[in-house]
C-alpha positions in Angstrom: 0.0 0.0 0.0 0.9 3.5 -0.8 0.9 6.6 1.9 1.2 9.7 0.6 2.5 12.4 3.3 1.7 16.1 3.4 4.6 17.3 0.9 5.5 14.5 -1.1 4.4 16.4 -3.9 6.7 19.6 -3.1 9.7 17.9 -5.5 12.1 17.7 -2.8 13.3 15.3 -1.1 12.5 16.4 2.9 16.1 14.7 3.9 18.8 15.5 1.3 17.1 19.3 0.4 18.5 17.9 -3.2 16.1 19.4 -5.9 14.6 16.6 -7.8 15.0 16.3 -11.9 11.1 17.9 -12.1 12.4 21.2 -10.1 13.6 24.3 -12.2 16.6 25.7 -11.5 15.1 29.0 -10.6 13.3 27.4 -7.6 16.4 26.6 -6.0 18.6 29.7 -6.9 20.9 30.8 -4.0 19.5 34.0 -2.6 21.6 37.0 -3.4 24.4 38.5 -1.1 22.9 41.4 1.5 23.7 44.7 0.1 25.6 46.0 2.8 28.1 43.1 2.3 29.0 44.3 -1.0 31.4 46.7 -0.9 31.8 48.8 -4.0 35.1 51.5 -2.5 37.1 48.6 -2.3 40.4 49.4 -4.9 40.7 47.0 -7.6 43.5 44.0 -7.2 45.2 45.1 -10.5 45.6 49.0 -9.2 48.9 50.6 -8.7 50.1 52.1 -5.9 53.3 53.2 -6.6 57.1 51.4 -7.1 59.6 49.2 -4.8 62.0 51.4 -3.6 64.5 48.8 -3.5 64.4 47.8 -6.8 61.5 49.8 -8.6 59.2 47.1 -9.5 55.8 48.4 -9.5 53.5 47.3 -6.6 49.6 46.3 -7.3 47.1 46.7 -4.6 46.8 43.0 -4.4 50.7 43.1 -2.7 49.2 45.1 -0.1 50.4 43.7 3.5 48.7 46.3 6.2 46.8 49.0 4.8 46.3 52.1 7.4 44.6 55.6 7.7 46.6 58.6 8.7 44.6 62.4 8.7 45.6 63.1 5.1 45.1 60.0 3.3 45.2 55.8 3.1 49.0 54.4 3.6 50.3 51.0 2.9 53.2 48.1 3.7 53.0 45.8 0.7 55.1 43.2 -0.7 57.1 43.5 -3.9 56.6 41.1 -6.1 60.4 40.8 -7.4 62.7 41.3 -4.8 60.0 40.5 -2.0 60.8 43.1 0.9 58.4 45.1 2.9 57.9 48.5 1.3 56.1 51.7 1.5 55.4 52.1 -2.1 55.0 55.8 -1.5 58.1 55.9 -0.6 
């Protein structure tokens, strides 16, 4: 004999949350990050911010190391990507 339960209809399996072959993909799309997570001032990876130095290899914002606020403006240690010492690239 059969039982239907309350559900079984619902195209999901109640203990593996899968979504079954009859469920569109649009019924289990992951819900969208909170806007106030996104965080749209952040610099890009691929910007400059200035040159080793040491050996004047330029230094990307993705070397950046510790990244700190003074009253004038943003400073930063980074990591040179050629001879790999700890710079101030505003140096």
């Amino acid at each position: 004999m059969w039982l239907e339960t309350p559900g079984s209809h619902s195209g999901i399996d109640p203990l593996s949350h899968a979504r079954s072959p009859s469920q569109s993909a649009s019924e289990t799309a992951a819900p969208l990050p909170h806007p106030a997570v996104q965080n749209t001032s952040m610099p890009s990876q691929d910007s400059p911010l200035g040159v080793c130095p040491r050996c004047g290899d330029s230094i990307q914002h993705r070397h950046v190391l510790v990244e700190y606020e003074t009253s004038n403006d943003a400073q930063y240690w980074a990591e040179c990507p050629d001879c790999g010492g700890v710079v101030d690239p505003n140096a």
